[in-house]
N, CA, C and O of each residue as an XYZ file, in Angstrom:
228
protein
N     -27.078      2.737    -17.239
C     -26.177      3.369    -18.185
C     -25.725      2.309    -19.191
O     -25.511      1.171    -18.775
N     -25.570      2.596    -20.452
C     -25.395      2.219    -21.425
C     -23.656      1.848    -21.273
O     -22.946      2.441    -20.461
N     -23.070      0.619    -22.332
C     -21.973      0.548    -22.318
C     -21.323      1.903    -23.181
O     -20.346      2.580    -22.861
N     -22.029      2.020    -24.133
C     -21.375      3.337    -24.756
C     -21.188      4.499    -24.126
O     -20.186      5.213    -24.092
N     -22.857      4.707    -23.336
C     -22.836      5.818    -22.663
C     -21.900      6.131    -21.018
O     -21.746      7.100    -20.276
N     -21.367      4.424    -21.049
C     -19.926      4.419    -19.486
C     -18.359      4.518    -20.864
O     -17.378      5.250    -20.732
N     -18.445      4.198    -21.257
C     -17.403      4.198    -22.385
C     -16.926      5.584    -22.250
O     -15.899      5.979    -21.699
N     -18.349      6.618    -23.173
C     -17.931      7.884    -23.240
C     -17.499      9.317    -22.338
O     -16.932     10.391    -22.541
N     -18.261      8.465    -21.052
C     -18.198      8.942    -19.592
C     -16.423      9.030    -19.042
O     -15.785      9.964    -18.555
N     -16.052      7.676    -19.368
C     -14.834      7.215    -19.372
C     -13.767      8.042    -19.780
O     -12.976      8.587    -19.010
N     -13.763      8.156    -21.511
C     -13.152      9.022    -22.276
C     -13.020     10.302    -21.589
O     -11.926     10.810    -21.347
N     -14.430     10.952    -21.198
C     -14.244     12.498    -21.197
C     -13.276     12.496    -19.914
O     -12.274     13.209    -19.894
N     -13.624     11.670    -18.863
C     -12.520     11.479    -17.585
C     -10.898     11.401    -17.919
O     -10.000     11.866    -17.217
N     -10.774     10.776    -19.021
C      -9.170     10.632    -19.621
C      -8.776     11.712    -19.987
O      -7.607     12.048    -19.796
N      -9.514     12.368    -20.494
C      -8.843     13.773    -21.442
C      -9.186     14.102    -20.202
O      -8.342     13.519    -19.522
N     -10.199     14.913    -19.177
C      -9.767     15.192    -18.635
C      -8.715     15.078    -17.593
O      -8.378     16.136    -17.062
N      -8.302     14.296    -17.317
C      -6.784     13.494    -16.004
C      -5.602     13.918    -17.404
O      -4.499     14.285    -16.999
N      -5.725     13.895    -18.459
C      -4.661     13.960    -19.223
C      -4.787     15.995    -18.923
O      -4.036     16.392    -18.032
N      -5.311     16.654    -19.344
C      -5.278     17.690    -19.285
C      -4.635     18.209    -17.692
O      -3.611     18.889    -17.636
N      -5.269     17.852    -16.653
C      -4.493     18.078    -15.233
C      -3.404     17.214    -14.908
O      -3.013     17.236    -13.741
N      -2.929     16.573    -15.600
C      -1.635     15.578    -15.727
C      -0.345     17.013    -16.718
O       0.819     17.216    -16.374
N      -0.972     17.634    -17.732
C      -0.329     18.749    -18.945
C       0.082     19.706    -17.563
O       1.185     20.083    -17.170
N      -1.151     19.902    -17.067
C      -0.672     21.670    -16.069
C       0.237     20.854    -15.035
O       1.372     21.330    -15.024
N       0.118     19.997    -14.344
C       0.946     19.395    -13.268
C       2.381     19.427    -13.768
O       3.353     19.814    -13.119
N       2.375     18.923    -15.129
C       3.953     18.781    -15.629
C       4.446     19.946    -15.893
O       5.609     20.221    -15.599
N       3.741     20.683    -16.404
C       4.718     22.364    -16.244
C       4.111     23.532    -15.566
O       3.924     24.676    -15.980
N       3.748     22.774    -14.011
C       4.103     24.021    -13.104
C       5.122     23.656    -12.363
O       5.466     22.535    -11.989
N       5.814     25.240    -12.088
C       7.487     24.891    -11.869
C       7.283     24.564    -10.101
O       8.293     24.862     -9.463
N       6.258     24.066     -9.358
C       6.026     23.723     -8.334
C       5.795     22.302     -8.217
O       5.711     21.702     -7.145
N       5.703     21.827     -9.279
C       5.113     20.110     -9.912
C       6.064     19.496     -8.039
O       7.086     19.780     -7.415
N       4.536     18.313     -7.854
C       4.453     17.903     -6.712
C       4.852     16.029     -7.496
O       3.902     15.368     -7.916
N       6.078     15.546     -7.550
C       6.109     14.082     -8.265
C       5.234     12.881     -8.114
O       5.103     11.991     -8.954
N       4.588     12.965     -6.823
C       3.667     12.191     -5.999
C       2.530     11.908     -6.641
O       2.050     10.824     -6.972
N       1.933     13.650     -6.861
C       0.834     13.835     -7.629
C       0.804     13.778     -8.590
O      -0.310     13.811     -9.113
N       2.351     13.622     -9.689
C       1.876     13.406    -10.861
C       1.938     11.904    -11.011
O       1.075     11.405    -11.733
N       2.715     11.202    -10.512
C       2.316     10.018    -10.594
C       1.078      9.103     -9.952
O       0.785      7.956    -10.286
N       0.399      9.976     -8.882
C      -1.048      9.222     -8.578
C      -2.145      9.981    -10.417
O      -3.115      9.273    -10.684
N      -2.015     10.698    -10.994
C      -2.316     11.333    -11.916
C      -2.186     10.164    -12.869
O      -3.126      9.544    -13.366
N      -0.859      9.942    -13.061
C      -0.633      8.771    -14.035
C      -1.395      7.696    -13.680
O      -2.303      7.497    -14.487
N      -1.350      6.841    -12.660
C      -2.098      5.727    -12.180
C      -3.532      5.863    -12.259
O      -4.158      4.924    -12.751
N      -4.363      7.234    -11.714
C      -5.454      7.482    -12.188
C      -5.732      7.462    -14.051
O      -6.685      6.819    -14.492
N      -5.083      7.992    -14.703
C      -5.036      7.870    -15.601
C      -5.228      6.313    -16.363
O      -6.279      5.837    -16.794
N      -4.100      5.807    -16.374
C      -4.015      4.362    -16.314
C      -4.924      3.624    -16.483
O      -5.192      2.993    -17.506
N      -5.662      3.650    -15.145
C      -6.762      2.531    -14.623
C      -8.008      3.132    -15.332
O      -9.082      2.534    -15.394
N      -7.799      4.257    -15.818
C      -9.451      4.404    -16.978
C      -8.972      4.156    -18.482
O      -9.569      3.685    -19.451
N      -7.885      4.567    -18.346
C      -7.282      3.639    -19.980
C      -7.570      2.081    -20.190
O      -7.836      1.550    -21.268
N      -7.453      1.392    -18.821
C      -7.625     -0.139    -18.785
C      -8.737     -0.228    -18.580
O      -9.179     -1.323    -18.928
N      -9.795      0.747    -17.955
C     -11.267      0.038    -17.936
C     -12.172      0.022    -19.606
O     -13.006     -0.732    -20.107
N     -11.401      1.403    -20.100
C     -11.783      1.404    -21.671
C     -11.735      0.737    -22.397
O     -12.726      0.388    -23.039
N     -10.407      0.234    -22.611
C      -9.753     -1.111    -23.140
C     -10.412     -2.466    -23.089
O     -10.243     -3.336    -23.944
N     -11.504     -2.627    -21.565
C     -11.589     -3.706    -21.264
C     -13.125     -3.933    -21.578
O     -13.599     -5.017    -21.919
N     -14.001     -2.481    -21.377
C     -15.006     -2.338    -22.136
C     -14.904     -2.794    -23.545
O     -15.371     -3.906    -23.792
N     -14.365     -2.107    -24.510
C     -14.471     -1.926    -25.849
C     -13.994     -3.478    -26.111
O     -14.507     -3.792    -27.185
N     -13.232     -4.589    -25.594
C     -13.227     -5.734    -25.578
C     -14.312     -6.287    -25.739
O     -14.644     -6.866    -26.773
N     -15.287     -6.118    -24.284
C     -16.181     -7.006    -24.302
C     -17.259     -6.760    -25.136
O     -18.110     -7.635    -25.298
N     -17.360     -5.349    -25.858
C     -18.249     -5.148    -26.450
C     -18.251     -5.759    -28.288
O     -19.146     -5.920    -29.118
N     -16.857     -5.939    -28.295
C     -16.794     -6.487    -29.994
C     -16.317     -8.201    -29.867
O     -16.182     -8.881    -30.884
């Protein structure tokens, strides 16, 4: 796999964790646990992106 093609792999994973991070926050059942392992998942593909697109420029 290509760096672009783990890059973009990456991305679509963010929007998606951001999108099930949106429904987690307003269902009136919201579990805090899960939204914060959500966040941390989140997170750690924000920082692998970050760390890609570094090494690549």
């Amino acid at each position: 796999m290509t760096v672009q093609a783990h890059l973009e792999s990456l991305q679509k994973k963010h929007g998606a964790l951001e999108d099930e991070l949106h429904l987690l926050m307003v269902s009136p059942s919201r579990d805090d646990r899960e939204v914060a392992e959500c966040k941390r998942r989140k997170l750690r593909i924000k920082d692998e992106i970050e760390r890609l697109k570094s090494s690549v420029h």
